[in-house]
N, C-alpha and C positions, 0 to 999 in steps of 0.2 A: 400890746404886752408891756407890762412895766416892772420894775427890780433886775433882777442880772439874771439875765439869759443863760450862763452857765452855771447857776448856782453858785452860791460863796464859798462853799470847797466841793468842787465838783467830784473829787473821788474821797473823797470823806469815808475812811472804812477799807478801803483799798488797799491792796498790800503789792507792790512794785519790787522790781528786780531787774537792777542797770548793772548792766556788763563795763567793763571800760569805764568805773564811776569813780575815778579816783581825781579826774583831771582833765581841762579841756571841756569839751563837749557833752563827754558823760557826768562833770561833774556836777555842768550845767541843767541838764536834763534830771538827773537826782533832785535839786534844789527846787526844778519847779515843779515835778510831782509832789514833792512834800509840802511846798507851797499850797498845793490846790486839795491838800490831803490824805494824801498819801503813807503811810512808811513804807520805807524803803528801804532795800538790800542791797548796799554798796558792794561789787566786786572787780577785781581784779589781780594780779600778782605783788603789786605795793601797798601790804596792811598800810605802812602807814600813813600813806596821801588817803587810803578810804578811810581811817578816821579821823582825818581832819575834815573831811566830809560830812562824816556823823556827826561832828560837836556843830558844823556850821547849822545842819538841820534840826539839833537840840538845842542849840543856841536860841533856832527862832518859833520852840516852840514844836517841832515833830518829833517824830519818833525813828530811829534808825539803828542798822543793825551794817558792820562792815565784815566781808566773811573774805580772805584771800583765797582767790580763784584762779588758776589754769586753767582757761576754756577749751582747751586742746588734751585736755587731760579726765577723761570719763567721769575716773572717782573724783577729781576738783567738784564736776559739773555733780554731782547724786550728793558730795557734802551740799553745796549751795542749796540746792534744791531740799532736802532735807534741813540743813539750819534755819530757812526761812519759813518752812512749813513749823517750826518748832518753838522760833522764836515769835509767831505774828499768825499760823494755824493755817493760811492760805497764801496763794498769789493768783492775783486777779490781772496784773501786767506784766511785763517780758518785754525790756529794751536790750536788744541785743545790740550793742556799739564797740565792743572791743576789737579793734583791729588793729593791721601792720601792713609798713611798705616797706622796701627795701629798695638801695641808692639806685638811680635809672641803668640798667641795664641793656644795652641789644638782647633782641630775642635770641641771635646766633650766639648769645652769652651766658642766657641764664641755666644754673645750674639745676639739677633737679632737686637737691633739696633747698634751694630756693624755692622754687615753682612749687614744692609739697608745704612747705614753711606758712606759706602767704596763703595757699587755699585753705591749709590745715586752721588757722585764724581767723579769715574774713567768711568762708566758707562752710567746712564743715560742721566747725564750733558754731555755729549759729544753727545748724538741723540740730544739733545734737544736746544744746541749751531749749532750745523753742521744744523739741521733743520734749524731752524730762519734764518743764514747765508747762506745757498741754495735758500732759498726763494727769498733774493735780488740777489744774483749769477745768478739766472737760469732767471730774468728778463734783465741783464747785459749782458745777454752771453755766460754766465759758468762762472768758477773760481777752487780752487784746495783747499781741506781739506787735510792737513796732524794730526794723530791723533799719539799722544805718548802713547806706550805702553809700554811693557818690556819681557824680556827674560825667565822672570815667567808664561807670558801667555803659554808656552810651555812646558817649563823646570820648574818644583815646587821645591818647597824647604814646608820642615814639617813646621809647626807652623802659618804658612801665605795662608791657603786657600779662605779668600775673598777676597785678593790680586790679587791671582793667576785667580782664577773664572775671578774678573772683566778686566786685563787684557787679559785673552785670551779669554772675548767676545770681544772686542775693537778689536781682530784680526778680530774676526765674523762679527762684525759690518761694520768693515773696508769694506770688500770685498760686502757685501750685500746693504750698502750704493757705491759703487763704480757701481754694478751693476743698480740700481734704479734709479741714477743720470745720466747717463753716458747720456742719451737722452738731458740731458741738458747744457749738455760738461762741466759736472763737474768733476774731478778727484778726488779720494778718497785715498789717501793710507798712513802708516804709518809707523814709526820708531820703533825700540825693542831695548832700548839699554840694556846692562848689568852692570856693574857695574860703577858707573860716581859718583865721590864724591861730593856729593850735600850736602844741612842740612836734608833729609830726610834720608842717610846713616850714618847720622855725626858718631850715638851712636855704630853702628857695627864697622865703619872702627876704631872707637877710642878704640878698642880690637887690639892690635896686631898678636894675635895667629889670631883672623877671617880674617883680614888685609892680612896675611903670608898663608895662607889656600886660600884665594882670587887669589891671584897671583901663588900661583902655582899649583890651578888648572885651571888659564885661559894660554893657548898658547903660546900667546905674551908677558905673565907676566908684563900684565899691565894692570891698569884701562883706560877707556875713559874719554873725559873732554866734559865737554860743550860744547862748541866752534865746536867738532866733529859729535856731534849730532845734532847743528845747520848747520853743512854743508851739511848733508843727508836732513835733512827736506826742504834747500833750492834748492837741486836736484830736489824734488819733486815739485817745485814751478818755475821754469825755463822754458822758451818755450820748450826746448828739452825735454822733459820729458814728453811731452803731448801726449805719447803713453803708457803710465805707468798709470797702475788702478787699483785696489786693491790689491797691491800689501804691505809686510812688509818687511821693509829693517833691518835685525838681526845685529847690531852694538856691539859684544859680547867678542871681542876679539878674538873669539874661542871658547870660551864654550860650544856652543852648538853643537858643532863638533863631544864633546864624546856623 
């Protein structure tokens, strides 16, 4: 075989929809969808980190649309989904990445609207996003949800149990929504990464001892960056990959090895 095995813009045409794309991870993951072809629908609660998103990806040449989103919030989720069908006619992908932790808790501690707060976010908003956007998917054609989750849904750490719960339903979900869809050639499947310096790690990694305890219990002795996690997510979103379904892709360094 010779030329590029994924094509020069493999989703050339495509019209994407990143949750959480304002910053971090998702902002990362927006940038290389639209890198490989993509437009894309920036959302989240802060219009405006999503459009300094959008001028990054017009900047380089794509197309983008930033819509402020409530994932916890129904009518947020039916504007997105309707602005994006309006502005671009379809969505063919669904990165669900918006999430939230809250400061480590004992479980004898946490409050129940905590514990509703944290599922209502990493949890439900993610059935309830992937639904809305299956709906027009499954009238397109199909299309492919990738869902972020983390190395918590498997591997726990003390103090973080509604964390850990809603991330490793998001694994549950993953696989039961890959199932349920797959008649409609949608694919379902998700990332785990482990440690990636974001602003939701800012205040652990800004410990040195936790920072030096990090690295040398992960393998590689190193954290992941964004940029890495948006290249698994774009695996998942690739023509090649349209044999791949509910499946979790563990981006950990190693960690979960031991």
């Amino acid at each position: 075989m010779t030329g590029n095995w994924f094509g020069v813009l493999p989703l050339q045409g495509q019209v994407a929809v990143v949750t959480g794309g304002g910053t971090g991870i998702g902002r990362a993951i927006a940038l290389a969808l639209a890198g490989a072809g993509a437009k894309v629908v920036v959302a989240s609660r802060n219009k405006e980190k999503l459009l300094r998103v959008c001028e990054e990806i017009k900047a380089n040449g794509g197309e983008s649309l930033a819509v402020r989103t409530d994932v916890t919030c129904q009518e947020d989720i039916d504007n997105l989904i309707a602005a994006s069908c309006e502005a671009f006619e379809r969505i063919d992908i669904l990165v669900n990445n918006a999430g939230m932790a809250i400061p480590r808790t004992s479980a004898l501690d946490v409050s129940r609207q905590d514990w509703e707060k944290i599922l209502g976010v990493n949890l439900t908003a993610v059935f309830f996003v992937s639904q809305a956007a299956a709906r027009v998917m499954a009238k397109n054609g199909g299309g492919r949800i990738v869902n972020i989750t983390s190395i918590r849904g498997t591997n726990a750490l003390p103090g973080i149990t509604p964390y850990c719960t809603s991330k490793g339903a998001v694994m549950a979900l993953t696989k039961a929504l890959a199932v349920d869809l797959a008649q409609y050639n949608i694919n379902v499947n998700a990332v785990a990464p482990g440690y990636v310096p974001t602003d939701m790690v800012a205040g652990l990694l800004a410990d040195p001892d936790k920072t030096n305890f990090i690295l040398e219990r992960t393998p590689l002795h190193k954290m992941g960056t964004p940029e890495e996690v948006a290249a698994a997510v774009l695996y998942f979103c690739i023509p090649q990959a349209s044999y791949t379904t509910g499946h979790t892709l563990v981006l950990d360094g190693g960690w979960s090895c031991y």
